[in-house]
N, C-alpha and C positions, 0 to 999 in steps of 0.2 A: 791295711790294704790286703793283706793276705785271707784274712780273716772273708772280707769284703768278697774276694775270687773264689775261697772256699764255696760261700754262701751260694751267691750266683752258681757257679757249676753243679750244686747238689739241687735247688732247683731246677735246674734244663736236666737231670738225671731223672728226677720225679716228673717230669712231665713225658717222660719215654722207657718207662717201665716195661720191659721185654717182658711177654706175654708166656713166652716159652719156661726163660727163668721163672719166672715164678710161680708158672706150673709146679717143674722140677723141686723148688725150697720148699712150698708146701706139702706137697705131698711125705718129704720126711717125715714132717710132723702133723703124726693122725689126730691130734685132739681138736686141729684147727676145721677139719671137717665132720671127725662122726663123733655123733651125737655120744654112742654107747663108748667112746673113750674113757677113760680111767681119767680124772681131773678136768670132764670138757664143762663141769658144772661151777672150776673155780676161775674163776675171772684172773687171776694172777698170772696163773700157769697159762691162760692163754695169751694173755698180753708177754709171757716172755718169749712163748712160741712165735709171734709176729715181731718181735726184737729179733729173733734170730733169723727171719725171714728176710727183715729190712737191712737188717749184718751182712748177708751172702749176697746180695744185689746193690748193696751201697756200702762198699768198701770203709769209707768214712762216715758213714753214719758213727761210731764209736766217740767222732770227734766235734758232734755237731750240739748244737746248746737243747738243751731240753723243749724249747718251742722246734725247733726243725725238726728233732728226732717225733715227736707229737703230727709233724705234718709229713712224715716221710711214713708213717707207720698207715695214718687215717688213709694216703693216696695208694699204698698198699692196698691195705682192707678195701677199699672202693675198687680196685681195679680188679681184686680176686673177687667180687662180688657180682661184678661185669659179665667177667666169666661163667662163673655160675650159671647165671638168670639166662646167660644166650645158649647156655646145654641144655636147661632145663625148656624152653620155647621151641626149641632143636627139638630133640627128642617127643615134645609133645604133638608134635608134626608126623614125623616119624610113625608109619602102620605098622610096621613088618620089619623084621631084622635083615633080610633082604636090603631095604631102602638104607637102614641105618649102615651096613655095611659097604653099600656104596657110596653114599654119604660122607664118611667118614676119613676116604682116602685122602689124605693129603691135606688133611685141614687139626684144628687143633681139637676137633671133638674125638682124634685119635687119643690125644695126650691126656684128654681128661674122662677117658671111659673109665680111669681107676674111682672117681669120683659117683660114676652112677648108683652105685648099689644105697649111695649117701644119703640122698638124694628123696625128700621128704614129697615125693608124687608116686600117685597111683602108675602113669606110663614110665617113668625108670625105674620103680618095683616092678613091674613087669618085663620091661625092656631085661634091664638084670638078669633076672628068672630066668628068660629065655638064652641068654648070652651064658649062662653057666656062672657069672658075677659072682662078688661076693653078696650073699642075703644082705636087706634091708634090715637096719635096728628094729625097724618096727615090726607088726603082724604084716604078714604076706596078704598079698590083695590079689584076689585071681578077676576073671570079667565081670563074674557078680557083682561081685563090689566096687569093680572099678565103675559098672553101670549105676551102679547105686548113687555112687560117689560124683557123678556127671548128672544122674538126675537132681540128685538134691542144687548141684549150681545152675540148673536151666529152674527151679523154682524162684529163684530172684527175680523171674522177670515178669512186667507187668500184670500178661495176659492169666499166666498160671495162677497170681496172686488171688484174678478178680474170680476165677473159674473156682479154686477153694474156699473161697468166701461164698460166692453164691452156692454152691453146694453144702458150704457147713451149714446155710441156711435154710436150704432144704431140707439138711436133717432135724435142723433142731427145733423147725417150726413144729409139727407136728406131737412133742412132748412140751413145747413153751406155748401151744395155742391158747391165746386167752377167747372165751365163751363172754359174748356179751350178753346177757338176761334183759329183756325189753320190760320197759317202766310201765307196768300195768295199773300205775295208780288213777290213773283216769278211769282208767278203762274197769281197774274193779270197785272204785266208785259209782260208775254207770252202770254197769251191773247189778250192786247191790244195791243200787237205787228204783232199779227197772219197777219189781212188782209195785214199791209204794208207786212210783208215776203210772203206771195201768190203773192203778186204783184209782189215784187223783184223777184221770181222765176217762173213769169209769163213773166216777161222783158228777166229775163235770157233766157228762152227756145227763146223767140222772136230774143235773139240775135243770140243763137245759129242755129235758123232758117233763118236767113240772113246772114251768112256767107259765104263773099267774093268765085267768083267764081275760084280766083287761088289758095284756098286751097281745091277744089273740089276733084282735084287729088288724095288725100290720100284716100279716101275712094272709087272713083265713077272708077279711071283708074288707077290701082298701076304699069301696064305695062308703063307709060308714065315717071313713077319714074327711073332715069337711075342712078345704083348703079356702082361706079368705086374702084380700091381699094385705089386709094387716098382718095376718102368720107369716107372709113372706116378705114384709117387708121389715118384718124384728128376725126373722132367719137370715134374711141377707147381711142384713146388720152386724149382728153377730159373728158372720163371716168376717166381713170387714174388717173388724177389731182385731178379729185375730191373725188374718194378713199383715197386718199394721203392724201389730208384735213381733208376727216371724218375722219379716222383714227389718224392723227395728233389732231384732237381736243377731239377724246375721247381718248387720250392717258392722254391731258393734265388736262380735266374734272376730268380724274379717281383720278389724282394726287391729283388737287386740293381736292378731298373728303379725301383722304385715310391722308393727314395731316390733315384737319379737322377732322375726327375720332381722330386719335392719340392726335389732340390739347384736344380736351372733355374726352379725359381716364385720359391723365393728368391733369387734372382739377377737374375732381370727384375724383381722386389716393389723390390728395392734399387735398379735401375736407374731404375724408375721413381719411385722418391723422391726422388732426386737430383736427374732431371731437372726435378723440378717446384720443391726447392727453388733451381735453378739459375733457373731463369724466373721463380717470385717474386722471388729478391732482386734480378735485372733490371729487373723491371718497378718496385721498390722504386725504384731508383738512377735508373732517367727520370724517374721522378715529381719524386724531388727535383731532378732535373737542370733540368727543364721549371718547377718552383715558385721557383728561384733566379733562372732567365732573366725570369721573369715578374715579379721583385718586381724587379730589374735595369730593366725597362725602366718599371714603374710609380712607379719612387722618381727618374726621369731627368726632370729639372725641362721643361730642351728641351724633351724633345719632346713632356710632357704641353702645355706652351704650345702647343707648332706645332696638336698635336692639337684645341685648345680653339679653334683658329681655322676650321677645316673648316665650320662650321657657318653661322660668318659667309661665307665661302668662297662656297658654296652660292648665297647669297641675292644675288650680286655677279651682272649680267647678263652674257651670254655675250659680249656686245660686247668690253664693260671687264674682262672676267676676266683674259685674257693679260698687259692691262698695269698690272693691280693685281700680278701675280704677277713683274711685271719689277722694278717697284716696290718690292716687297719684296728682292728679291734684290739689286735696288739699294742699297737700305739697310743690309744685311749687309754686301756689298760693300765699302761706303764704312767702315764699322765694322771689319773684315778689313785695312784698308791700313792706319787710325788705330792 
């Protein structure tokens, strides 16, 4: 029972961790903030420095079991961590030592000015500087580089991204242009074919210019041409036949096409059947796939239980959340070894 009242009061202690105290404890100890400390590289020595920190703020921490003292140390660390991050937001706000000075009255960024110089930003390097601080571990950052340092984080966003891209493209088109060379092979085909076809239609007009003197008739005497209606009635004739023909072969052309059309509807009709009963019975086979996984995880006792607790979860303060949730994992734990 005693034990029990320990437990509980060292809880409600950690959930009201005076902000001022433990200002005051860490700052004893410089290796828990700057970097260029003697030992701030070994893990050891810092974790004793935070034992000693959760020692001067919880009297009985010395007495508590190695899980509480674990969670008395971590709600430390979180809470000087707090602090931190709302100096450093603070101050990056902050123009002028001016503002920072009046700012400052009666708040705790009084108490934690010893921590600026620490302090891995371009405005508390600065801020620092100007305050007479102690220097920054790191190299000094004057506006140059503080501007530097602000330009490169406005490069993350979209606009600047698309504007260097399109520009690296403008440089580099110009040394990557590819030259397309147009296919003259026609062309110097036709070319070097040109004189023989002047020729060939230099021979042709030559023939045409010696042509036989008994086909002179047709052009030079048409009266010597004696038309009877037998020659016209085997000329017409002859027509006719040949009517007959064309007609007969684009009768049988058109056919020929008009089943090959019909052959390629039914072939895409087909194709397109297929494909659809291929994607239903897919989309059949996820369904069931999707309905097995789902009765799989609603027939799973676990984790409907873990589930059933979210709620209670919820209503638990943000304080106490983290070490309700150690808590539990503690009691698995301890269940997991038995």
């Amino acid at each position: 029972m005693h034990n029990t009242t320990q437990r509980l009061s060292v809880i409600g202690n950690i959930n009201i961790v005076n902000s001022l105290d433990l200002i005051n404890a860490v700052r004893k100890h410089e290796i828990l903030y700057n970097r260029a400390a003697k030992g701030y590289t070994n893990i050891k020595l810092r974790e004793h420095g935070w034992e000693k920190v959760a020692l001067e703020l919880f009297p009985h921490y010395i007495n508590c079991s190695n899980y509480l003292r674990d969670q008395i140390r971590m709600c430390v660390r979180q809470r000087w961590k707090k602090l931190r991050d709302d100096v450093t937001c603070k101050i990056r706000n902050i123009k002028s030592v001016e503002n920072y000075t009046r700012k400052k009255e009666g708040t705790l960024l009084a108490q934690l000015e010893f921590l600026i110089p620490f302090i891995n930003s371009p405005s508390c390097a600065r801020l620092a500087q100007e305050l007479g601080l102690q220097k920054n571990t790191s190299s000094p950052i004057d506006d140059d580089d503080e501007n530097e340092f602000e330009n490169c984080i406005d490069l993350t966003s979209d606009d600047v991204i698309d504007n260097q891209f399109d520009n690296s493209l403008s440089i580099t088109e110009p040394t990557q242009r590819i030259e397309f060379e147009a296919d003259n092979t026609h062309l110097n085909e036709v070319t070097s074919s040109a004189p023989e076809y002047q020729n060939e239609m230099q021979q042709t007009d030559e023939n045409d210019s010696n042509i036989p003197e008994e086909f002179e008739f047709l052009s030079s005497s048409p009266r010597s041409c004696k038309v009877t209606d037998e020659n016209l009635a085997v000329y017409n004739g002859g027509n006719d036949d040949i009517e007959t023909n064309n007609s007969g072969n684009e009768n049988s052309s058109n056919s020929r096409k008009r089943s090959n059309f019909e052959n390629e509807n039914t072939g895409n009709h087909d194709a397109d059947v297929q494909s659809q009963i291929l994607t239903y019975l897919s989309n059949i086979e996820k369904r069931q796939r999707l309905d097995s996984q789902n009765d799989h995880y609603n027939q799973d006792e676990d984790r409907m239980f873990l589930l059933s607790l979210v709620s209670d979860l919820k209503r638990v303060p943000a304080a106490s959340k983290m070490l309700v949730k150690a808590e539990i994992m503690a009691t698995i734990a301890r269940a997991v070894d038995q």
